[in-house]
Structure formats: C-alpha cells, structure tokens
N, C-alpha and C positions, 0 to 999 in steps of 0.2 A: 420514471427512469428505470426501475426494477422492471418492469414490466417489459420495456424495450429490450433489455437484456434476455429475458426471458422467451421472446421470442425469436430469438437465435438455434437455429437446428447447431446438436450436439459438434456435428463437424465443421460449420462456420464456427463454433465459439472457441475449439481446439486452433482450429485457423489462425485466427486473427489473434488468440493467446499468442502463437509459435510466434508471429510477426511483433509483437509485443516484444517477447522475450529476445530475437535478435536484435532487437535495437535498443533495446535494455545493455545487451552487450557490447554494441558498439559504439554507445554514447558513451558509459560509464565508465569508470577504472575500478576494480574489484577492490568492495571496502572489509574494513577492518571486521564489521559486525554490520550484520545486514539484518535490519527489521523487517515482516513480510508478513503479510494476515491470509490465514488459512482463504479461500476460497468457499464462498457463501452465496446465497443466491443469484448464482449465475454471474459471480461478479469473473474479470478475467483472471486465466490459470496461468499464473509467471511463476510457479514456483520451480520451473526448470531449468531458470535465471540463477534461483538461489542454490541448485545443487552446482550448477555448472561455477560461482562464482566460493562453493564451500571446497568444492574442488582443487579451487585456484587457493585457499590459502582461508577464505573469511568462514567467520562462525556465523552462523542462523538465530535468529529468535524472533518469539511471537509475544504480540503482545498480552498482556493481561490486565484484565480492573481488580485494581485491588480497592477502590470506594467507589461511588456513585460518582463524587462529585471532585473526582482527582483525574492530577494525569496518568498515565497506564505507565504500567511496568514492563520488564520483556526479560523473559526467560527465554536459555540458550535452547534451542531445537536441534534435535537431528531426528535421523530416520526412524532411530530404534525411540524415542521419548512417547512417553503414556502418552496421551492427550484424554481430556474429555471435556462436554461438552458445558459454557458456562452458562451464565443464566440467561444469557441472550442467546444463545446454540451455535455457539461458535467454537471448536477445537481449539484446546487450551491446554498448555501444559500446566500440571498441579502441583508439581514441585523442581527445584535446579537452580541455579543462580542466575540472578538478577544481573545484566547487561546494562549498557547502555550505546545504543546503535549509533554508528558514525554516518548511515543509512537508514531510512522507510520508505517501505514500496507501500504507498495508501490507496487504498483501492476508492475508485470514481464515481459515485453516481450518477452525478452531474459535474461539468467543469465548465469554465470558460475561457476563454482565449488569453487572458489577463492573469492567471494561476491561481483561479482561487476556485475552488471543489465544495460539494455537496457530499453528506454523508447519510448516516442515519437518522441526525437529530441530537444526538447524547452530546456532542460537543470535546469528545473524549479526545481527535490527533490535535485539535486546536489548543486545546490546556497542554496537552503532552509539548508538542510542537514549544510553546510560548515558555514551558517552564525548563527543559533541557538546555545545561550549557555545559559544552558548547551545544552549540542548535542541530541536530543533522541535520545532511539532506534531505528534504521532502523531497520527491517524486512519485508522483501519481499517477497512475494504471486505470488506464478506464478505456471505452471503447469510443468511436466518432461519434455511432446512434446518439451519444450521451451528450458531446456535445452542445453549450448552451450561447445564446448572445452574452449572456449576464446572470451570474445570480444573484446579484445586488449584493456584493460582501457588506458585513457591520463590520464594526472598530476589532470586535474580535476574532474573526476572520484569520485562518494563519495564509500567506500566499504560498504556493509552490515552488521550489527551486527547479521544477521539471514536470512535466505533462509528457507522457507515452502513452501513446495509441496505436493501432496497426498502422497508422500513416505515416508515423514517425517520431522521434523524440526531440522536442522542443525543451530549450532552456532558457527559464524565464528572463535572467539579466539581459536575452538574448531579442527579446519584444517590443 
C-alpha cells in the first residue's frame, strides 16, 4: 500500500491531496478541534483543510504516543509549534495542552468500502478511537490506488464515520 503511494509523481500526489481537501470542505462543517497527522510517507497532504477550517474558528492538533500500548493524546498545533520527530519519525509536538478532538482526519493505507482502514500495525487510532468519549469523528484520507475489497476487520477494528479520497467523500451511515 506504501508503495502504491510512493509511486505517485510529486504533482499527482499535491493533485489529488487539493481534491481531498475540497471535499473535506464540502462534506464537513468546521469542527470544534480538528485532529490531523502530519504527512509521512507519501501518505495524502490535507493539511490545507486544517488551515482553512483553523481559519474558520477551530483549533488544530496532532497526535502523540504517550505509552506503547495506550491511546494517543493530541496536543494543540499551529504554525509557529516546535515539532520534532518521535520515535517513529513522525513531527510531533513536545510540549502544549492536551486536547481532545471533536474530529480526526486518519490517514489510509488501505480502506474498504464498508469503513474499516489499514494502518501501520501499532493499533494506536483503534484504542484512541474506542477509548474517547464522546467518540469523534473518524474520517479517513487515503487515496483510491489504496482502495481494498476487504481487510477482514477483527472485533477490534474501529469503523469510520467517513472515507475521503479524490473521488469523493462518502459517509458511512450512508452505505
């Protein structure tokens, strides 16, 4: 699935980012606190969703691991915040108040038709996802290439409340 991404020239991947991100705008209503994970291998670039919606009124934040085997936390983001990188090499803010998003845009590895996404493995939006209350919105950001018939969800599995692609934004109750 990285891979697929990866083979995306610079100017297709800004493309189909930009189409992401208006339909990010036009599905959604600008939330309270908007969770958003930096952009990592070649995953798509929405983070011009979250200026344009910080704009509008809502605050930013990124998530962070504070254990191995917890759900992630989310410090508030702007322009000007440190970042550096965590032990997974991912831009992370290192210090600021702790959030809780009434929104996450989760980025996609893989997805399927039914709302349930591929990640890296660590299990980290899943525990987030399950132990948040209230729940936010999940919506997921990934590209069509990624697109799958099925990833065979387990029990713990979180579903998505939304899937955006450059095709368009689909909301799950809506399936």
């Amino acid at each position: 699935m990285v891979q697929r991404r990866a083979a995306l020239s610079e100017a297709e991947h800004a493309r189909l980012s930009a189409r992401m991100v208006e339909h990010l705008l036009g599905a959604l209503a600008v939330p309270r606190v908007v969770a958003f994970c930096w952009p990592i291998k070649h995953e798509p670039d929405v983070r011009e969703v979250v200026a344009r919606w910080a704009e509008a009124g809502a605050q930013a934040a990124l998530p962070v691991v504070v254990a191995e085997d917890a759900p992630l936390a989310f410090r508030i983001w702007t322009a000007d915040t440190p970042l550096e990188a965590d032990r997974y090499g991912i831009p992370t803010p290192v210090a600021g108040a702790f959030v809780q998003p009434d929104l996450i845009l989760l980025p996609l590895n893989g997805f399927d038709g039914d709302g349930y996404r591929l990640g890296y493995g660590g299990g980290y939006f899943d525990r987030t996802l399950a132990a948040l209350t209230p729940r936010p919105l999940a919506v997921g950001v990934g590209f069509e290439i990624n697109r799958l018939d099925s990833i065979r969800p387990e029990s713990h599995d979180q579903r998505l409340d939304w899937i955006v692609t450059e095709a368009g934004a689909v909301r799950m109750a809506d399936v």
